[in-house]
N, C-alpha and C positions, 0 to 999 in steps of 0.2 A: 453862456456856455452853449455852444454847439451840440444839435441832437443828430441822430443817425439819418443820412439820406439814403435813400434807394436807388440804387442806374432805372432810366425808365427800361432798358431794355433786360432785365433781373426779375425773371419768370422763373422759380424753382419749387421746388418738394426738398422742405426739410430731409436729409438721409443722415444714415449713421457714419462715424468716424471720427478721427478727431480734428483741432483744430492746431492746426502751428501759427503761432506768437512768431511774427518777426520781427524783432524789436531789439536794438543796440544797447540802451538803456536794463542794467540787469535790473533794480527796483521796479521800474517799470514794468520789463516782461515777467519777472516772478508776481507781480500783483497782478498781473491780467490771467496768468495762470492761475495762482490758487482760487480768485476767483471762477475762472470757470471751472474747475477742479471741484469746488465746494458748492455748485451747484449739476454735478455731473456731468458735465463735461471730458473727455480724453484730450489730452494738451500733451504737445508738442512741441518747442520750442527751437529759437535761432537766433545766434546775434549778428547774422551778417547776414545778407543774399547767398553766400556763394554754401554756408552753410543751411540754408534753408533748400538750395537745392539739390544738393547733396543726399539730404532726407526725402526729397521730393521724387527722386529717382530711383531713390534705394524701394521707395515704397509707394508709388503712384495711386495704389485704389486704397489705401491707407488715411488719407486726408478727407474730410468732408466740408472744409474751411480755411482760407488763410486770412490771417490778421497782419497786415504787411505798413509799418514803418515806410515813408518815402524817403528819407533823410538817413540811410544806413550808411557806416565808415568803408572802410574798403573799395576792390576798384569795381565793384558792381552798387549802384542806388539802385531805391528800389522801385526807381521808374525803368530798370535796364533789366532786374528780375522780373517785374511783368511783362515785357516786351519778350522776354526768353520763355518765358512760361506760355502767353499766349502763342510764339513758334511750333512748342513742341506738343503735339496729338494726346500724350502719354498723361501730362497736366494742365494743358490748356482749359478743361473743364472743369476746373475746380475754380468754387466760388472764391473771389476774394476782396476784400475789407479794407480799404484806406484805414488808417487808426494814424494820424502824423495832424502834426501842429501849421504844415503848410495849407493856409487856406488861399491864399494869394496864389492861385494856381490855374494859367491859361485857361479856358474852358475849353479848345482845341484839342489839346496837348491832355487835359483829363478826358475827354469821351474817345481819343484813336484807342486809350491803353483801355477800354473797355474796364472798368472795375465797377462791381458786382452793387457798392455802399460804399460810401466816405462818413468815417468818425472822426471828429475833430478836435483835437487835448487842447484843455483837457476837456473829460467828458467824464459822464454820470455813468457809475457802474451800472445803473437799472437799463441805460443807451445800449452800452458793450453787450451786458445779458440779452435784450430786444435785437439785436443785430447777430449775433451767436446763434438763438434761438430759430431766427429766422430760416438755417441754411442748416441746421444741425440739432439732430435729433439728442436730448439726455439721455445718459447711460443709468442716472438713478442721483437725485442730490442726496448729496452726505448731511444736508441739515434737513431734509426730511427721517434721515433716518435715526439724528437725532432726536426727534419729537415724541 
């Protein structure tokens, strides 16, 4: 099982906001959300690029994370959503998170699109929460507040 990598060039400060789930697979992105959700987290979610950016426009200083699927349906992958993201000023700065089962991936072709971590499925919820945590501050976990 694959643990979280870091880009070397991924110098940040944790800040607030939430995190958008790009992810095809709805089992999948509802479990990536409730878990961050249940540890404080604000989650977002998409099951397509063209619908992640849609959100990503409507609300630009809104994000403080994305979790982006490379392998999404429709006429945008999510190697054509990054490539659009890093174009435009507005979201280009926003951290974002390989989380996809492609490992077999040019090492060229992964350092032009600049991504921030690569998670690799599957993966250890404790990875996803460590890779979250890193770029994004909690709003307050719901199982602390159970205890």
């Amino acid at each position: 099982m694959a643990q979280f990598s870091i880009a070397p060039h991924s110098d940040v400060v944790a800040r607030r906001g939430a995190v958008l789930v790009v992810e095809d697979r709805n089992d999948v992105r509802q479990a990536m959300a409730q878990l961050l959700e249940l540890h404080g987290f604000l989650v977002e979610d998409a099951r397509n690029a063209e619908e992640a950016l849609t959100q990503l426009y409507t609300e630009p200083d809104g994000f403080a994370l994305i979790l982006l699927d490379l392998l999404l349906p429709g006429g945008l992958s999510g190697w054509d959503f990054r490539a659009r993201q890093l174009a435009d000023p507005r979201i280009a700065h926003i951290p974002t998170i390989v989380v996809t089962v492609s490992d077999d991936v040019d090492s060229e072709k992964r350092d032009a699109l600049r991504f921030d971590g690569w998670l690799e499925k599957p993966f250890r919820c404790a990875d996803l929460l460590k890779a979250v945590r890193r770029y994004v501050v909690s709003e307050g976990s719901a199982l602390q507040a159970e205890s």
